[in-house]
C-alpha atoms as one frame of an Amber mdcrd trajectory, in Angstrom:
protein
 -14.047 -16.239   4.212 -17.505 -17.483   5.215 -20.634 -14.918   4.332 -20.579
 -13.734   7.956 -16.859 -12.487   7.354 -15.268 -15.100   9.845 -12.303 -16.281
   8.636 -12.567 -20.659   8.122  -9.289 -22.367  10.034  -7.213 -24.324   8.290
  -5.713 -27.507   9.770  -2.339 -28.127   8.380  -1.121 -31.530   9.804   2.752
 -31.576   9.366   4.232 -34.866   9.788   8.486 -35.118  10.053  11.055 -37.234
   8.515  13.268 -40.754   9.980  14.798 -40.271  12.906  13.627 -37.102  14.216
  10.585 -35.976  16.011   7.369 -33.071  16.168   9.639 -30.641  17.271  11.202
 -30.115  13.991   8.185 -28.040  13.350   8.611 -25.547  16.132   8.791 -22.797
  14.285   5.796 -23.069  11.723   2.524 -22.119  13.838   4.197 -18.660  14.026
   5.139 -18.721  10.630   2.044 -19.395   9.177   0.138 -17.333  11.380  -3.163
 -17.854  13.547  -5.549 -19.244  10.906  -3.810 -22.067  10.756  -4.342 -24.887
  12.870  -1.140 -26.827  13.028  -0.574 -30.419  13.968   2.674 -32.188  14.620
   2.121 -35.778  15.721   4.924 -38.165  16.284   5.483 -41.038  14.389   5.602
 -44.806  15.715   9.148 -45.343  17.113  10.044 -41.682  17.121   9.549 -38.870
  19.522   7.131 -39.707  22.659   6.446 -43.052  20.755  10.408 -44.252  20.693
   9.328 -47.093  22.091   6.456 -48.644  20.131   7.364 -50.544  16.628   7.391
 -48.830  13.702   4.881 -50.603  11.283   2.905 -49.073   8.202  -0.916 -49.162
   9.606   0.249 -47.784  12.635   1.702 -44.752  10.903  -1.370 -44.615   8.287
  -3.475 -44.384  12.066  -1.548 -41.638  13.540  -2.824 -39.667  10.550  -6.047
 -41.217  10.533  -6.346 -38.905  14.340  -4.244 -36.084  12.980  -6.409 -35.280
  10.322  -9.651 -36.028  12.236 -12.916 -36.551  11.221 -14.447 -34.733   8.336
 -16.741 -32.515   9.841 -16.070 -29.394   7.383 -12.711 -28.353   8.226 -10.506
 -27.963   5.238  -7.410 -30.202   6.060  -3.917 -29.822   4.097  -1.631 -32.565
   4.817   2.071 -32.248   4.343   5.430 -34.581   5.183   8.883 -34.619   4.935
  10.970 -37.599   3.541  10.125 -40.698   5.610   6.733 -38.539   6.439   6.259
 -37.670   2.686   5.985 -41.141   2.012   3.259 -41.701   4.552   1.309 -38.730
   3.667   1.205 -39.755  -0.317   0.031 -43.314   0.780  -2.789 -41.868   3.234
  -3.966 -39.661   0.550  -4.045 -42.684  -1.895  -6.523 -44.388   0.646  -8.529
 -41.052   1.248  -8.020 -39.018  -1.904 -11.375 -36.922  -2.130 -10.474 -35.988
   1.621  -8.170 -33.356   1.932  -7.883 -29.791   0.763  -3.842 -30.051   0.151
  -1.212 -32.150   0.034   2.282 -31.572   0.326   4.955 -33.858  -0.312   8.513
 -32.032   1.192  11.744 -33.920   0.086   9.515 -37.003  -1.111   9.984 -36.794
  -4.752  12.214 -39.999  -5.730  11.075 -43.411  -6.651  12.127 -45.551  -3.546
  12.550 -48.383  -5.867  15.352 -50.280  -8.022  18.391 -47.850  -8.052  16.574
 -45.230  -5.789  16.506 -47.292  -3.330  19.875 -47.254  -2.264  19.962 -44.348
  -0.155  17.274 -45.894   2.159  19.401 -49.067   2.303  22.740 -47.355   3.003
  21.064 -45.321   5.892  19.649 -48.352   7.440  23.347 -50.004   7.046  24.867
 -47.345   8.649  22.872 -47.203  11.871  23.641 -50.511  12.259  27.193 -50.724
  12.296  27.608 -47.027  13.800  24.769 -48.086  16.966  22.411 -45.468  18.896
  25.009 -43.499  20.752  27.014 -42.659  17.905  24.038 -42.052  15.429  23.015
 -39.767  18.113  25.946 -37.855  18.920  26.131 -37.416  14.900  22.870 -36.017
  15.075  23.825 -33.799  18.406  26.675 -32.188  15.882  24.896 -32.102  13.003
  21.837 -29.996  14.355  24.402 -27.700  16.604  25.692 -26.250  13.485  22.575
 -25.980  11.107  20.037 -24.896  13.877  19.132 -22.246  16.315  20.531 -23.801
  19.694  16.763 -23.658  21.201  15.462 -25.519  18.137  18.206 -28.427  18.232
  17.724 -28.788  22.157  13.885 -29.453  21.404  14.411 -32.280  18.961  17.528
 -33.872  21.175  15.406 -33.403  24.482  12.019 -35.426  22.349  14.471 -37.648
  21.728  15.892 -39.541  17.852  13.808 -42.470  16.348  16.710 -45.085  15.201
  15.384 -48.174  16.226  12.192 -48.147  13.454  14.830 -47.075  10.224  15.007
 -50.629   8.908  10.934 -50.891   9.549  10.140 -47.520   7.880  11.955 -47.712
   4.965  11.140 -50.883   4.119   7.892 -50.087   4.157   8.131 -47.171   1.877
  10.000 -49.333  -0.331   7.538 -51.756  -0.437   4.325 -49.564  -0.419   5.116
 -46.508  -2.337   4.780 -44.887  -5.754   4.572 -41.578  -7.762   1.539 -43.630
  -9.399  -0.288 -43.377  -5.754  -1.319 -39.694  -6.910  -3.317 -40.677  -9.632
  -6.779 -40.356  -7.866  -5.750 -37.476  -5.402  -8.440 -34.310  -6.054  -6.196
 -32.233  -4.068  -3.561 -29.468  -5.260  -0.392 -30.941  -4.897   2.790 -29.184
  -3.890   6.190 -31.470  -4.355   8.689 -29.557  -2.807  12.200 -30.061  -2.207
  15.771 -28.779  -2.169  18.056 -27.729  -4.548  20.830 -30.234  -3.443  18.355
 -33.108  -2.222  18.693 -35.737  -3.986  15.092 -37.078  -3.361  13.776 -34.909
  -6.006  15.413 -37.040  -8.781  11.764 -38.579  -9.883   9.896 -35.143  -9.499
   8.683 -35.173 -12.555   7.199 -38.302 -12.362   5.785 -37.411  -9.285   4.080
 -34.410 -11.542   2.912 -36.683 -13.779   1.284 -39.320 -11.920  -0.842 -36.125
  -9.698  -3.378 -36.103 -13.124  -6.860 -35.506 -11.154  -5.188 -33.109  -8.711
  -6.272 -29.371 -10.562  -2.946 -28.059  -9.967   0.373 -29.375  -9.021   3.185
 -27.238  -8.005   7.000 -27.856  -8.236   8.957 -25.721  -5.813  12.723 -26.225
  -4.962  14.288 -24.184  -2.777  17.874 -22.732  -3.825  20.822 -24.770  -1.990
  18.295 -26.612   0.177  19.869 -30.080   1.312  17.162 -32.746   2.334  16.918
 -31.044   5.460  15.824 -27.987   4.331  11.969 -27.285   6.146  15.144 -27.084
   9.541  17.436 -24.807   7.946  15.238 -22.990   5.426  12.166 -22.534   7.446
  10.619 -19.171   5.735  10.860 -20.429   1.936   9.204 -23.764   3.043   6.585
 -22.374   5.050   5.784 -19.588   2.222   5.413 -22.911  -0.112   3.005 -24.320
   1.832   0.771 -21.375   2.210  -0.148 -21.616  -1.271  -2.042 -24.753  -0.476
  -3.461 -23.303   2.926  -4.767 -20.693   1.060  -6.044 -21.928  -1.463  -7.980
 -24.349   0.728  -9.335 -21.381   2.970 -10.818 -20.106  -0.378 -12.152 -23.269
  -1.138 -14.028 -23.550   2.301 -15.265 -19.770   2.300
């Protein structure tokens, strides 16, 4: 709180996972309440942007506008899977910037044997093909999700066609080591059953100039657990929000 008793805004940049889209997020504005400023931009080749090419400095740019220029506001920045991996590499290149970070089913090496999960999901789009990757997807979300929520990220449409693209890239570009000069609080969160939170104590580690890192894992969360356990991620990631409205007042 600033000395006049206004409360400062946080802006809380969310940014999703492969395949999906913004409106995985639906729910979190009202969840977090109305200090937070939440944005939900759409990676390259998923959502509204299906149809550009995937490619690392274009996803490294849509954060660049997300997180906007640094004109006071604190700014907590926070991904899931493939978005995890783009938000630990942006804070790498800005890592005195933000007030947070947030790394949500992010926490394995994508390297060497961890790698193979990234692989086998680029494999299987490609012999399985768009319409029955997205019918998969159709059935998938019908039984985890509210029918309202799963409509939203059918109608804004799946991302396949930048898999191969993406993950590449995060195998090529990303490390727990990436951390090391980020001044932020770090929260590595992920589920229970997920099993990209093999390395998360690595990812601990390598966070040594952050002045506090958090390990949260939410009980029988699979890796899409911010969709299906909305409330335990979202009180997670208030932590960091607050802390970073304390930080501003």
């Amino acid at each position: 709180m600033r000395e006049d008793g206004e409360v400062r805004r946080v802006r809380l940049v969310l940014v999703h996972g492969s395949q999906v889209n913004r409106a995985v997020w639906t729910r979190y504005p009202a969840l977090l309440g109305p200090d937070v400023d939440v944005v939900t931009p759409d990676l390259p080749a998923h959502g509204d942007r299906r149809a550009e090419t995937f490619s690392w400095d274009a996803a490294l740019a849509t954060l660049d506008a997300a997180v906007g220029p640094d004109d006071g506001t604190p700014v907590v920045l926070a991904g899931h899977s493939l978005g995890g991996y783009v938000v630990l590499a942006w804070a790498a290149r800005n890592p005195h910037r933000l007030a947070g970070l947030a790394l949500i089913g992010a926490s394995g090496v994508p390297a060497g044997p961890g790698a193979s999960a990234y692989r086998t999901l680029a494999r299987v789009q490609q012999r399985l093909g768009v319409d029955r990757m997205s019918r998969g997807m159709d059935r998938e979300f019908e039984a985890l999700l509210p029918p309202a929520l799963a409509a939203a990220i059918k109608d804004l449409g799946y991302g396949f066609d930048g898999i191969p693209a993406a993950w590449s890239s995060v195998m090529r570009e990303c490390r727990p080591e990436m951390l090391a000069e980020v001044t932020a609080p770090v929260l590595l969160l992920n589920g229970q059953l997920d099993q990209l939170r093999v390395d998360v104590r690595r990812f601990r580690r390598a966070a040594r100039s952050a002045p506090w890192v958090r390990v949260v894992t939410v009980p029988r969360g699979l890796h899409v657990f911010p969709l299906t356990h909305p409330a335990e991620t979202a009180a997670a990631l208030w932590e960091l929000i607050a802390w970073a409205g304390r930080r501003a007042g």
